[in-house]
C-alpha positions as CSV (number, residue, x, y, z in Angstrom):
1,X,75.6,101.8,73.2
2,X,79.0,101.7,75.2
3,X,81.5,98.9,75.4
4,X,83.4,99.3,78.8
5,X,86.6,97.0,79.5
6,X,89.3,97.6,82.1
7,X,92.7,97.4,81.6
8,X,93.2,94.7,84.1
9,X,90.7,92.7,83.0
10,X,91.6,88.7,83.3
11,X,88.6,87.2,82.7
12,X,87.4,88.7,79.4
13,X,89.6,89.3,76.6
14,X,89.7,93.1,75.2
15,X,90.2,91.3,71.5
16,X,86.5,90.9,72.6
17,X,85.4,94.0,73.4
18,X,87.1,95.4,70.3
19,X,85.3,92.8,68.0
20,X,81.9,94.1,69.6
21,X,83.1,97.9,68.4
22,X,83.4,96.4,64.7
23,X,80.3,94.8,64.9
24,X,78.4,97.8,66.4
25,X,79.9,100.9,64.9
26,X,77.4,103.4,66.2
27,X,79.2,101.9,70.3
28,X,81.5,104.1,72.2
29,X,84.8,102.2,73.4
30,X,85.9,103.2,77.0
31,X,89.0,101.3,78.4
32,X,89.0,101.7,82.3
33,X,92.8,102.2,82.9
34,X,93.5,99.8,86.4
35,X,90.5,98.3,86.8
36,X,89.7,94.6,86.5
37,X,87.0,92.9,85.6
38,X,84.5,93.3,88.4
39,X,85.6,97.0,89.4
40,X,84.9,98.0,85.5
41,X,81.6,97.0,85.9
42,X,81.1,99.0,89.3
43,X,82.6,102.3,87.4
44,X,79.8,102.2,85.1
45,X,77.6,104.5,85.5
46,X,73.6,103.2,86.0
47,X,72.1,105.7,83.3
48,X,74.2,104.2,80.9
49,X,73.8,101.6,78.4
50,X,76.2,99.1,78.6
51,X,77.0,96.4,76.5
52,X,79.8,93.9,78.4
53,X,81.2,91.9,76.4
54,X,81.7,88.9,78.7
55,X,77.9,88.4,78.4
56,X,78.6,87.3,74.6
């Protein structure tokens, strides 16, 4: 599992994202330097399994 959040995220938190890395040790954390919320979620690559936090 990976956890994606960008840096200029607004809408979601990145307290958030880090609570889902506690919760799910075995998750990779990748911040997105300069990317909001919606741009994250375009740098993510389809192959990958993503867990967003803003879904939680």
């Amino acid at each position: 599992m990976k956890i994606v959040h960008g840096s200029e995220d607004e809408e979601v938190d990145i307290e958030r994202s880090e609570k889902l890395v506690e919760a799910y040790p075995k998750a990779k954390f990748s911040k997105i330097e300069d990317v909001d919320h919606e741009l994250g979620l375009k740098a993510v690559s389809k192959s990958e399994s993503v867990f967003l936090s803003s879904r939680m």
